[in-house]
C-alpha positions as CSV (number, residue, x, y, z in Angstrom):
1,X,-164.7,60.4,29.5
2,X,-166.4,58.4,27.1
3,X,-167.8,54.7,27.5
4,X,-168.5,51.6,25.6
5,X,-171.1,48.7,25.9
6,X,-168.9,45.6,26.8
7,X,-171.7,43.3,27.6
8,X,-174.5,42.5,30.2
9,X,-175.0,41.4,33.8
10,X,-175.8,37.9,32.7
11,X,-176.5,36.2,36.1
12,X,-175.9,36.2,40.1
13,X,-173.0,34.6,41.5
14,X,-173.7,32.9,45.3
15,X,-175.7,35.0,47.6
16,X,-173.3,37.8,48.7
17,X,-174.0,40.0,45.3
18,X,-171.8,39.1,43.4
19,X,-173.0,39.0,39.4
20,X,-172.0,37.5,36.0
21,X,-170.2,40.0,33.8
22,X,-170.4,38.3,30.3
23,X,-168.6,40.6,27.6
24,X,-169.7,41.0,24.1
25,X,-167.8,38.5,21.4
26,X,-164.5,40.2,20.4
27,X,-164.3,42.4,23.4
28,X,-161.9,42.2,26.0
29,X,-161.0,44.0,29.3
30,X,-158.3,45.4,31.4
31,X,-159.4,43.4,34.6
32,X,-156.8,44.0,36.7
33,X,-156.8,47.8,36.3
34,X,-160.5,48.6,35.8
35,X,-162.5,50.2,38.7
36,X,-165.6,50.3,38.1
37,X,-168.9,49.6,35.5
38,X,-171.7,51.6,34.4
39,X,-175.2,49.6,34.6
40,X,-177.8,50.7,32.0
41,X,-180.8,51.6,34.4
42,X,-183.7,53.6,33.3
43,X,-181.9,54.7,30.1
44,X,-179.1,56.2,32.4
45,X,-175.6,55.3,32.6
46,X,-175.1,54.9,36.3
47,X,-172.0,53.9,38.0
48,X,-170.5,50.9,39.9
49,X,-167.4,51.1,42.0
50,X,-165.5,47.2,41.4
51,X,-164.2,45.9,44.6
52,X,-163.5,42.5,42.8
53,X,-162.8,41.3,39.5
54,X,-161.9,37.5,38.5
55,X,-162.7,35.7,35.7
56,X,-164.7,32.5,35.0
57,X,-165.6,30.2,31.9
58,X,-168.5,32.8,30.8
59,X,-167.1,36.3,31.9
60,X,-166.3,37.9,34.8
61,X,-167.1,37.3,38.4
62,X,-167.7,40.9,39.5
63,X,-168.3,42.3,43.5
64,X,-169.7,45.8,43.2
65,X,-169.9,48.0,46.1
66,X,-173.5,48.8,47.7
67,X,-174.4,45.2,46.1
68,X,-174.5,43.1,49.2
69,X,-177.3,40.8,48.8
70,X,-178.9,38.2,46.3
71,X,-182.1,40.1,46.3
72,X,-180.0,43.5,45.0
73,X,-177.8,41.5,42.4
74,X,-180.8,40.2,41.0
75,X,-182.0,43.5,39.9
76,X,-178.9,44.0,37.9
77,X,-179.4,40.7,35.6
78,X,-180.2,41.7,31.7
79,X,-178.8,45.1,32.6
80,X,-176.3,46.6,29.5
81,X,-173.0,47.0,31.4
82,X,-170.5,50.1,29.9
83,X,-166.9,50.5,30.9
84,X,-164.6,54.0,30.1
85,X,-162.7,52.8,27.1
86,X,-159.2,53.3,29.3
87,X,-160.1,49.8,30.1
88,X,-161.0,48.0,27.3
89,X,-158.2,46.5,25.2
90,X,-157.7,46.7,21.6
91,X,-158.5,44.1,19.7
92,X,-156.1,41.8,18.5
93,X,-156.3,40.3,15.4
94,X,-157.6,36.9,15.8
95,X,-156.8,33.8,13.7
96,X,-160.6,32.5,14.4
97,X,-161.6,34.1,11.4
98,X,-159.6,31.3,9.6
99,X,-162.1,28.7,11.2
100,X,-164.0,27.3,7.7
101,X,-160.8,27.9,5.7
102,X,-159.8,24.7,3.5
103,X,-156.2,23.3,3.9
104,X,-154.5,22.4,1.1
105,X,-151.0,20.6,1.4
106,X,-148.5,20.6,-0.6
107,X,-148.4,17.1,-0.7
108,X,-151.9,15.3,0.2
109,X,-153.8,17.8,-1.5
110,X,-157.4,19.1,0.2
111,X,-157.1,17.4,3.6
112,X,-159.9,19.0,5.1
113,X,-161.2,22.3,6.7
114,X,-160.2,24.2,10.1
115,X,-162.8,23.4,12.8
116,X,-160.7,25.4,15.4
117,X,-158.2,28.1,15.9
118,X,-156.2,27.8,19.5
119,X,-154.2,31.0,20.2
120,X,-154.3,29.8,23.8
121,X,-150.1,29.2,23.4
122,X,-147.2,31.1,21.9
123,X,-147.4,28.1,19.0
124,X,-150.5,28.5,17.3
125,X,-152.2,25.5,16.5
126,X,-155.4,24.4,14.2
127,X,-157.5,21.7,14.4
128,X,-158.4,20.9,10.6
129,X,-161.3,18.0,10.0
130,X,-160.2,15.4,7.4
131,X,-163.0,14.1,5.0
132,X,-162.3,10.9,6.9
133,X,-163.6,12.6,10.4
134,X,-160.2,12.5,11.4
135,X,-159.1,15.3,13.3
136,X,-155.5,16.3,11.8
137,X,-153.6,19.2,14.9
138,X,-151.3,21.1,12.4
139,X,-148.6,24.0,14.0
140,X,-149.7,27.2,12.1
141,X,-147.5,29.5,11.3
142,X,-145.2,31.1,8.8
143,X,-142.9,28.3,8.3
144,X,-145.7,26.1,6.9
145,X,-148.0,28.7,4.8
146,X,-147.2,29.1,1.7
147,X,-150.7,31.0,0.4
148,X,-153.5,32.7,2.2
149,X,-156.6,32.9,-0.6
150,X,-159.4,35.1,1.5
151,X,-161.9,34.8,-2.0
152,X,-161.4,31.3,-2.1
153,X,-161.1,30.5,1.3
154,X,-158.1,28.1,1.5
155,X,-154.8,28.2,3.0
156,X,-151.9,26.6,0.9
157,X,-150.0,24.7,4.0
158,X,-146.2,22.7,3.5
159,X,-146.5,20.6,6.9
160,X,-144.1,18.4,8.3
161,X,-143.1,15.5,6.7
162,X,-144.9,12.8,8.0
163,X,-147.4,14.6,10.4
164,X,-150.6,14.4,8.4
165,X,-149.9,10.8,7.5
166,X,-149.2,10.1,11.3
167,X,-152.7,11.5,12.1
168,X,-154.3,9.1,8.7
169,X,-152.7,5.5,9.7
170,X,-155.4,4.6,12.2
């Protein structure tokens, strides 16, 4: 059974024991199947049975058994926390690494760079910054890409009629 760091106990969570899970960027866990943690303590891997897992804007909001107390949790904080990799989830390919990219349309030219990459929704979405400060929300997908250039960092784009000019009229 082999394990993988996932992140650190970053902080206690009201005064039952209860800590902050916060994972490492990029990874992401099974929280509804996994069972338990390891805690890095004294350069050993020692286990933690979970007997709740939700999560919250930072991590996870984890309730390990034996930790009843503020005093105890408070031992765990800065501690490496290690999970068996049954319960950590591939990596999906993200679009975030678009973030930076320059948008080039078809008609408008260069109309600015993507600030944001929301994958939150089934329709993917950027948020491109015009020249202007204008934020421009463009649908992106397939239908509208004509060219990915990784070397040059740009992303040849066909949107809408209208939609870019809709966001440039104010």
């Amino acid at each position: 059974m082999t394990t993988e760091e996932i992140g650190y106990i970053s902080k206690t969570h009201g005064i039952k024991g209860h800590v902050i899970l916060r994972l490492n960027e990029l990874v992401q866990i099974n929280d509804t199947a996994i069972k338990s943690v390891f805690l890095e303590l004294n350069g050993s891997q020692v286990p933690y049975f979970i007997e709740d897992c939700r999560p919250n804007n930072t991590g996870y909001i984890l309730k390990l058994e034996t930790i009843e107390t503020i005093d105890t949790s408070k031992k765990l904080i800065g501690k490496k926390a290690f999970a068996l990799t049954d319960f950590i989830l591939e990596e999906e390919e993200s679009l975030n690494e678009f973030v930076g990219y320059a948008i080039l349309d078809s008609k408008l030219g260069n109309i600015g760079n993507i600030a944001e990459v929301d994958e939150k929704t089934e329709n993917v979405i950027i948020k491109v910054i015009h020249p202007t400060g204008v934020e421009i929300i463009l649908p992106f997908n397939d239908d509208f890409i004509i060219e990915i250039d990784d070397d040059m960092k740009t992303i040849e784009f066909n949107a809408p009629e209208g939609l870019i000019e809709m966001y440039l009229q104010s």
